[in-house]
C-alpha positions, 0 to 999 in steps of 0.5 A: 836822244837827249841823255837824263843825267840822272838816270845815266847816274843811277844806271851806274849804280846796277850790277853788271849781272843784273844790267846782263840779265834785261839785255838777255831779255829784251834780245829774247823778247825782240826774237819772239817779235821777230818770228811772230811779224815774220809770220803775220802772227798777232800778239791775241793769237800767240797769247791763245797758242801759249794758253795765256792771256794778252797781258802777259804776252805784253809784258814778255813782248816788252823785254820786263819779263824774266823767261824760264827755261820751261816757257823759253821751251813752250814758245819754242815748240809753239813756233816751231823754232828756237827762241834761244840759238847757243853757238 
C-alpha cells in the first residue's frame, strides 16, 4: 500500500494513549466479527439480539466506537462467550 506523507506526519503528532485506544477497538471489533461469520450470524441479526439498530452495530463493526464495560458484557452474554480474553 502506497504511504500518504501527510497522514504519516499527522499520525506523529496523536498520543500514544489515544493510538492504544483505536487498536483496542478495532481488536475487540475484529473478535466480535470474528465470532459472528464463525457462527453465520449476520450483521441485522446481532443488531436485533443487542436491541439496536443496524447503524450502530456498523459503527461498532468498523473499529470507531469506544466500548463500555457494560455493552462489552451485554455482547458477551448475547454470544455466549468473552469478547475481552485477560491472560
Amino acid at each position: 500500500m502506497k504511504k500518504n506523507d501527510l497522514f504519516e506526519e499527522c499520525l506523529k503528532t496523536v498520543p500514544a494513549e489515544i493510538k492504544e485506544e483505536v487498536s483496542l477497538n478495532i481488536d475487540i471489533a475484529n473478535r466480535i466479527h470474528y465470532i459472528l461469520r464463525s457462527r453465520n450470524i449476520k450483521q441485522k441479526d446481532f443488531a436485533l439480539m443487542m436491541h439496536k439498530n443496524e447503524a450502530e452495530i456498523s459503527r461498532w463493526l468498523s473499529g470507531s466506537h469506544g466500548f463500555t464495560t457494560t455493552t462489552l458484557a451485554k455482547i458477551s452474554a448475547a454470544l455466549g462467550e468473552p469478547i475481552v480474553v485477560v491472560p
